[in-house]
C-alpha positions as a Python dict, from the first residue, in 0.01 Angstrom:
ca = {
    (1, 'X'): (0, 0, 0),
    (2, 'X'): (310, -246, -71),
    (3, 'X'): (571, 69, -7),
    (4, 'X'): (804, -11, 215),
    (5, 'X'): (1004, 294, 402),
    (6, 'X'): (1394, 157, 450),
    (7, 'X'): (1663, 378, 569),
    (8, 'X'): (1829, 397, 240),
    (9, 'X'): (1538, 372, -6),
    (10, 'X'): (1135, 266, -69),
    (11, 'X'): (1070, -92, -180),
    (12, 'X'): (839, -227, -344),
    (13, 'X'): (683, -530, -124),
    (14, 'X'): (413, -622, -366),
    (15, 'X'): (442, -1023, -355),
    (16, 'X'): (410, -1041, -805),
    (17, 'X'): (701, -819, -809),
    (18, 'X'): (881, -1051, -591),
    (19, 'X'): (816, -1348, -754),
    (20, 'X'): (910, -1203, -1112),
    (21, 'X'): (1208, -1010, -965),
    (22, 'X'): (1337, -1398, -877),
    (23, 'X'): (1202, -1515, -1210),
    (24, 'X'): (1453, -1213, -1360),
    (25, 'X'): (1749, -1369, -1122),
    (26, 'X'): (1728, -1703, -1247),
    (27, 'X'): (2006, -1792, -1492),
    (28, 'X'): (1799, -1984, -1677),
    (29, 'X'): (1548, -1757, -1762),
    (30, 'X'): (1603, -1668, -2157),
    (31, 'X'): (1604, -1358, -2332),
    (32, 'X'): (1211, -1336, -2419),
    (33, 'X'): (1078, -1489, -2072),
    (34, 'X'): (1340, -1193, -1903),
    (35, 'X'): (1220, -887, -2167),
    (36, 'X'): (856, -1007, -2049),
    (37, 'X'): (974, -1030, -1674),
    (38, 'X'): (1081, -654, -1696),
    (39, 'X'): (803, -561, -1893),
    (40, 'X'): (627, -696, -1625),
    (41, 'X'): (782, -568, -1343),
    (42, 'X'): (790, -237, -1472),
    (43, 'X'): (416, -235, -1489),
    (44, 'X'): (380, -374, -1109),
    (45, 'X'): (597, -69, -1013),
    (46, 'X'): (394, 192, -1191),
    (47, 'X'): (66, 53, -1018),
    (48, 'X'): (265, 103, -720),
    (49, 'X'): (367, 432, -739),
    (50, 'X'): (1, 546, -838),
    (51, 'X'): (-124, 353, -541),
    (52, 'X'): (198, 494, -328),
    (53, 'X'): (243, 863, -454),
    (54, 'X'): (-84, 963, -658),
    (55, 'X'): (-373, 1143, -485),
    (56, 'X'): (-695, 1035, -629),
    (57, 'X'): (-1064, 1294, -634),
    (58, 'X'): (-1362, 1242, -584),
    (59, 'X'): (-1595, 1287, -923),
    (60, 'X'): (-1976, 1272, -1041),
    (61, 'X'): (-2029, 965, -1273),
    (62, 'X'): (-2353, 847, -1406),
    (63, 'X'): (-2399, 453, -1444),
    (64, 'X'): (-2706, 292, -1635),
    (65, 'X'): (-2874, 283, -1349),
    (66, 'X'): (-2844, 634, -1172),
    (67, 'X'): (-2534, 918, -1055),
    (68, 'X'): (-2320, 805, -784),
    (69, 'X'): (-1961, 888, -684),
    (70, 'X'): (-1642, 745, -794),
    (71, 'X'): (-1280, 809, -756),
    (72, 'X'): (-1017, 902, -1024),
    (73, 'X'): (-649, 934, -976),
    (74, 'X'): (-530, 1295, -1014),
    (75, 'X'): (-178, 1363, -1199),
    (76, 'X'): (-210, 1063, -1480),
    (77, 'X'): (-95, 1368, -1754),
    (78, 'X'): (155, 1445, -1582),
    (79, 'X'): (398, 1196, -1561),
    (80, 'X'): (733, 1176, -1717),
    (81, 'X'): (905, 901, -1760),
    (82, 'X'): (1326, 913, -1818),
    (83, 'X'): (1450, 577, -2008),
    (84, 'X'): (1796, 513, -1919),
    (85, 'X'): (1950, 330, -2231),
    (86, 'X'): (1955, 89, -2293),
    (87, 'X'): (1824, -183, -2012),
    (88, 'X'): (1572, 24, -1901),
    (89, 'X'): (1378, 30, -2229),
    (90, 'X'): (1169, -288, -2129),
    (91, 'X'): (1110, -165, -1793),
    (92, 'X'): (992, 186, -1962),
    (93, 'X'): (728, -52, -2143),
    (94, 'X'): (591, -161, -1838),
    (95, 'X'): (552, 164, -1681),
    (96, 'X'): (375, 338, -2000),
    (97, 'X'): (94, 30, -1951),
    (98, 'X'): (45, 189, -1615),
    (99, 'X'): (122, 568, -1721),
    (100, 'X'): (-22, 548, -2123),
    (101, 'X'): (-15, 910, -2168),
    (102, 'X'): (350, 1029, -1990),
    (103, 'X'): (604, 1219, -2190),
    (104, 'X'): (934, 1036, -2219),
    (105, 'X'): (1233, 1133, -2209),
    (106, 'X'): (1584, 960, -2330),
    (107, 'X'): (1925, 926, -2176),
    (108, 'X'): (2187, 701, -2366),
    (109, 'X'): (2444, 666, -2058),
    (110, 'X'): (2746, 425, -2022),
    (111, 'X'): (2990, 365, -1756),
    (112, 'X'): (3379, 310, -1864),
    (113, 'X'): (3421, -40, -1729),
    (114, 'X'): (3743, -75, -1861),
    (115, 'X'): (3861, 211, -1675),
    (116, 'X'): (3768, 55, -1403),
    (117, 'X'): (3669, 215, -1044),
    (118, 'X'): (3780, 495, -881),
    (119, 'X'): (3689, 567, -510),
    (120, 'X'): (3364, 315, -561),
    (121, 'X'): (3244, 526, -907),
    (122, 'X'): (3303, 507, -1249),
    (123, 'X'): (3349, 748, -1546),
    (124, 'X'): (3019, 800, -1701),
    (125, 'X'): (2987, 881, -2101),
    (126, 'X'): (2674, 1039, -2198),
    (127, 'X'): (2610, 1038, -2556),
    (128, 'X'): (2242, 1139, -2643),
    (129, 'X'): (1996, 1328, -2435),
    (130, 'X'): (1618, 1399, -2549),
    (131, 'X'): (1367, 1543, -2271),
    (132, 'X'): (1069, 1673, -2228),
    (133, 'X'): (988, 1983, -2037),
    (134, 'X'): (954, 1961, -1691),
    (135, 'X'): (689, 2131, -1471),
    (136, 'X'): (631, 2167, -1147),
    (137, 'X'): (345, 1959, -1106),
    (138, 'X'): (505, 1659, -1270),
    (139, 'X'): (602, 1304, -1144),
    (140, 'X'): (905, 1224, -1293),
    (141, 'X'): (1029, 904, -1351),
    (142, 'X'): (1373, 771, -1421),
    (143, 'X'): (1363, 432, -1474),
    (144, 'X'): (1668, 172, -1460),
    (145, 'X'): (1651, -136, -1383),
    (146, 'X'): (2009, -168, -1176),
    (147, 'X'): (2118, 134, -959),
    (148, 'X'): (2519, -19, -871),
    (149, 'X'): (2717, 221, -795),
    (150, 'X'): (2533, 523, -825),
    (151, 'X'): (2739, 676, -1059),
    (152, 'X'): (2528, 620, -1399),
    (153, 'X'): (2234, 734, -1224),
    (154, 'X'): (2382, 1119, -1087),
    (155, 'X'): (2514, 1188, -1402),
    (156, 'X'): (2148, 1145, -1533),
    (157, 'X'): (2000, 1325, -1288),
    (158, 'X'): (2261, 1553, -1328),
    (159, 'X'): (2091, 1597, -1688),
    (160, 'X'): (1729, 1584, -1547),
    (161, 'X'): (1764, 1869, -1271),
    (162, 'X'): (1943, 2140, -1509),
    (163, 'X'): (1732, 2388, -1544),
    (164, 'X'): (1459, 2234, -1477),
    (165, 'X'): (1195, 2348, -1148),
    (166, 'X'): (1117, 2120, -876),
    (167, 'X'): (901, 1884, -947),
    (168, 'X'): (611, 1737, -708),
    (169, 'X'): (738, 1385, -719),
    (170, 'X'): (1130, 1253, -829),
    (171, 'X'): (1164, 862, -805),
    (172, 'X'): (1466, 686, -959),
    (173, 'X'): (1310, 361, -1000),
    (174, 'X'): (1542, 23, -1017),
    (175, 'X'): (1448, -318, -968),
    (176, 'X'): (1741, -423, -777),
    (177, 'X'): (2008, -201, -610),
    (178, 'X'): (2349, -183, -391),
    (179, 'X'): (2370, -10, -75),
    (180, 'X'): (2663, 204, -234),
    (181, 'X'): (2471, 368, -508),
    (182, 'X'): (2174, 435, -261),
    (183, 'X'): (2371, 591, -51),
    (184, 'X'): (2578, 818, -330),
    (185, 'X'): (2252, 875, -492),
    (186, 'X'): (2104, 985, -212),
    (187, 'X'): (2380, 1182, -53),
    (188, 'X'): (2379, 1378, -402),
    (189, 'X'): (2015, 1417, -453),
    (190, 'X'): (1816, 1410, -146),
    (191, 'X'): (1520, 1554, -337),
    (192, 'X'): (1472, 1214, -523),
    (193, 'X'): (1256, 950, -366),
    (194, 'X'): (1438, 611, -422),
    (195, 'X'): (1235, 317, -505),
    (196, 'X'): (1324, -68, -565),
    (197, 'X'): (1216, -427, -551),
    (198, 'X'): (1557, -515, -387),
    (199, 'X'): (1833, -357, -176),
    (200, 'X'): (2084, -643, -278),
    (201, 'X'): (2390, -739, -66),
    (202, 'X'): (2666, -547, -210),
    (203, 'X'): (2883, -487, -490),
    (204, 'X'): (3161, -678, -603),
    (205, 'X'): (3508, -605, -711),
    (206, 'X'): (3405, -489, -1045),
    (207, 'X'): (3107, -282, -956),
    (208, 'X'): (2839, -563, -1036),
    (209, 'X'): (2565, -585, -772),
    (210, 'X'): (2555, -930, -589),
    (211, 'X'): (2363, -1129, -624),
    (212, 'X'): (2235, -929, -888),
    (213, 'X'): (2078, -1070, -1173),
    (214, 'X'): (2346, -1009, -1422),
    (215, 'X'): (2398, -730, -1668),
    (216, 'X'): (1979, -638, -1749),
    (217, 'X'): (2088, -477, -2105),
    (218, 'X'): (2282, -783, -2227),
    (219, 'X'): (2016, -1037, -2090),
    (220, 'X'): (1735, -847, -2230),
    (221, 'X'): (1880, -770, -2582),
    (222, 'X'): (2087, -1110, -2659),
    (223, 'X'): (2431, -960, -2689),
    (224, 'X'): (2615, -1206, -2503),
}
């Protein structure tokens, strides 16, 4: 297993989603080459978390040649998967080739930049939310691929929770972090397993995580 336990979060160690992670962090990797790298690293992450968090059974198969036993991983229907708009969308690609058959879920969620931080968060807009049901024997996943300072990420969880029973497995997945929204994150929701490729350095003055790899949605969708 390539699950790390860290103090502030899990990260994944897996050496391919290291090397693409630094592919993503390269500013001269173009738009197409850094949708695939998400894509991609998306997908390494959802092998992970089978591999990390999944329980597998043992079943009765038949081959050609006779009946022997194999394994199958328990859970794979029921997985949800929570797309934070709009960088994570991508990254939610890349975990539906390892989860095919998870309900998804939608969160279009913004952070004022222009108002600019206050006490290390921002003001959060949320403008369109579309979930499935959650049960208790779900994994649920919300996916985005930079957790900065936190603040984006409790006011969708803030969405995910209401109402809503305990499920058997919360992970925000990110591909790289800041110490800060770890921390607020997981101050807030202690519930939530917290899973990266990265813990980067820290943030900078205006909330971007250093060294980052820049702003995902913009790099990924050409609208810079």
């Amino acid at each position: 297993m390539t699950i790390e336990d860290r103090d502030e979060a899990y990260v994944v160690d897996h050496a391919l989603a290291k090397d693409t992670l630094s592919q993503l962090r390269d500013v001269d990797t173009e738009q197409v080459a850094f949708r695939k790298g998400l894509v991609k690293l998306g997908r390494l992450c959802g092998y992970e978390i089978i591999d990390g968090r999944m329980e597998t059974e043992y079943v009765s198969i038949r081959t050609p040649l006779e009946e022997t036993m194999g394994e199958r991983v328990k859970g794979l229907d029921d997985v949800v998967i929570i797309n934070v708009l709009r960088a994570a969308t991508p990254f939610v690609e890349g975990l539906l080739k390892a989860f095919p058959r998870a309900r998804q879920g939608v969160i279009s969620a913004s952070r004022d930049e222009h108002a600019g931080m206050d006490d290390g968060e921002f003001p959060i807009t949320i403008d369109y939310v579309k979930l499935p049901e959650i049960r208790e024997e779900d994994t649920v996943i919300i996916a985005d691929p930079m957790l900065a300072t936190g603040s984006t990420m409790c006011a969708v969880l803030d969405h995910v929770v209401e109402n809503s029973p305990d499920p058997e497995h919360l992970i925000v997945l990110s591909a790289v972090s800041a110490p800060d929204g770890l921390l607020r994150v997981g101050d807030q929701y202690p519930e939530a397993d917290l899973l990266t490729v990265s813990i980067d350095d820290h943030l900078d003055d205006d909330g971007f995580i250093v060294p980052g790899l820049g702003d995902a949605g913009d790099r990924a969708f050409r609208t810079t």
